[in-house]
C-alpha positions as CSV (number, residue, x, y, z in Angstrom):
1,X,-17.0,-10.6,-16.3
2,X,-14.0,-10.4,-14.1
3,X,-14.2,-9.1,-10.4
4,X,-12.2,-6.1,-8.8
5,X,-9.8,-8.1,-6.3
6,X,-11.5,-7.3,-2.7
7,X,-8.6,-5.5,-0.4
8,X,-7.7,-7.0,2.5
9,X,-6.2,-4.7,5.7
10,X,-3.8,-5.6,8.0
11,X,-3.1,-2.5,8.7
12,X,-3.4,1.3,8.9
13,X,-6.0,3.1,7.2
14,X,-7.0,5.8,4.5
15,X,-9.1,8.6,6.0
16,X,-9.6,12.6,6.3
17,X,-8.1,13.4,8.4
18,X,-5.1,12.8,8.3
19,X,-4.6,12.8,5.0
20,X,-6.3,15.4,2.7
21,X,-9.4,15.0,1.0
22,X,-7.8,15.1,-2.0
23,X,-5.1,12.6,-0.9
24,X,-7.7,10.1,-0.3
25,X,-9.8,10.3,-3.4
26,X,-5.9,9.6,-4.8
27,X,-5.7,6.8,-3.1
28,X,-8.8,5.1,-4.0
29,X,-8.3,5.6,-7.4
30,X,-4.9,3.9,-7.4
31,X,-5.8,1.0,-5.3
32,X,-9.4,0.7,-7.4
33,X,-7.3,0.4,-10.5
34,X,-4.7,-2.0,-8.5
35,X,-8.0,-4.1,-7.5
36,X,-9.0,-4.4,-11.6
37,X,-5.3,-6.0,-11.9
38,X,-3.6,-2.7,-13.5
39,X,-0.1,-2.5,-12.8
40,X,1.2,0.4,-11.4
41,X,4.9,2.1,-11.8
42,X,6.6,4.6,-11.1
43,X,5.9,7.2,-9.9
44,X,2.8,6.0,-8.1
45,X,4.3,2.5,-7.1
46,X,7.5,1.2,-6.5
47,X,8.3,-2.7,-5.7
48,X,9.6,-3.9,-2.3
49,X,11.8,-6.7,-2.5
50,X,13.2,-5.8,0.9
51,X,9.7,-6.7,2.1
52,X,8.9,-9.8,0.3
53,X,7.8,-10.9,-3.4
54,X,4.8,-9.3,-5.1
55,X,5.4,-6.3,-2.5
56,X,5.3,-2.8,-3.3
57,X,4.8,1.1,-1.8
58,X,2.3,3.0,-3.1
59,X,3.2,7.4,-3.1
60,X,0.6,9.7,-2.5
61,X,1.8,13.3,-2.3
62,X,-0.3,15.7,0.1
63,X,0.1,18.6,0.4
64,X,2.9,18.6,3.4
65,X,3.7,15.2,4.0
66,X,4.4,12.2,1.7
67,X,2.3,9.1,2.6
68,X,2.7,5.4,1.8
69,X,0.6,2.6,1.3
70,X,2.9,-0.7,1.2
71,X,0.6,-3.7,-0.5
72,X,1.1,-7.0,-1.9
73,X,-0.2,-8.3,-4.7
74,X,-1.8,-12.1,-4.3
75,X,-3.6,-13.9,-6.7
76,X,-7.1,-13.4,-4.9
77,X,-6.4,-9.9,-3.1
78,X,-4.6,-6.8,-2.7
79,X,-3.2,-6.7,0.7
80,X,-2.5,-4.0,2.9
81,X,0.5,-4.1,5.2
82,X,0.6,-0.6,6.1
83,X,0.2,3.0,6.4
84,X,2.2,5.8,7.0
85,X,3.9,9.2,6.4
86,X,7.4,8.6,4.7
87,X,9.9,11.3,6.5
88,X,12.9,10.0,5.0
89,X,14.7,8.9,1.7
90,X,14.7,5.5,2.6
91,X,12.0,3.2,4.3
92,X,12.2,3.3,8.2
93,X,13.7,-0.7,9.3
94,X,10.7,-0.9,11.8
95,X,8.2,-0.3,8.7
96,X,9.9,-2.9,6.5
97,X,9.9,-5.6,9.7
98,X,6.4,-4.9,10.5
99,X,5.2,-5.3,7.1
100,X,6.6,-8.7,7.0
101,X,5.6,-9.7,10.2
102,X,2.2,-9.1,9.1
103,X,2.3,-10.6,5.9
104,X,3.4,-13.8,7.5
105,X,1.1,-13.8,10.0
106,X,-1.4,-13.3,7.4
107,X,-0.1,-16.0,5.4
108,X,0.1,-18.9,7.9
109,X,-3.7,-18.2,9.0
């Protein structure tokens, strides 16, 4: 039998509050099924390129602000790069940095 991919956080976190209950049982279930190596699309994922390979942004809708999860798919784990509530069209340059400072920092340990 084949095992869920264990998540691995860099950073941020998925908790009431600030995000709604409901918002958080949303997210579980999209990053349980990311964990049993579903793919996810649009409209609850979108890839990343800007942030590196196997890199994408999870949406979660609550119920006044827009939250994203940005992960990577790896062969052994789903990793987390960060957290936060999406304000604007496009994804803030300080997010996208961070996210591969992390990753790399994550990488080369």
């Amino acid at each position: 039998m084949k095992r869920d991919k264990p998540l691995a956080w860099l950073h941020g976190e998925v908790k009431t509050p600030p995000l709604s209950r409901e918002a958080r049982i949303e997210t579980g279930f999209l990053l349980r099924r990311l964990q049993r190596g579903e793919r996810l699309s649009m409209p609850q994922s979108r890839p990343m390129p800007s942030i590196g390979a196997r890199c994408h942004e999870l949406r979660i809708n609550d119920a006044d602000t827009t939250w994203r999860l940005v992960y990577r798919i790896d062969p052994d784990a789903i990793v987390i790069a960060e957290v936060f509530a999406k304000k604007t069209e496009k994804t803030p340059k300080e997010v996208v940095q961070a996210c591969k400072n992390r990753l790399k920092e994550y990488d080369d340990a």
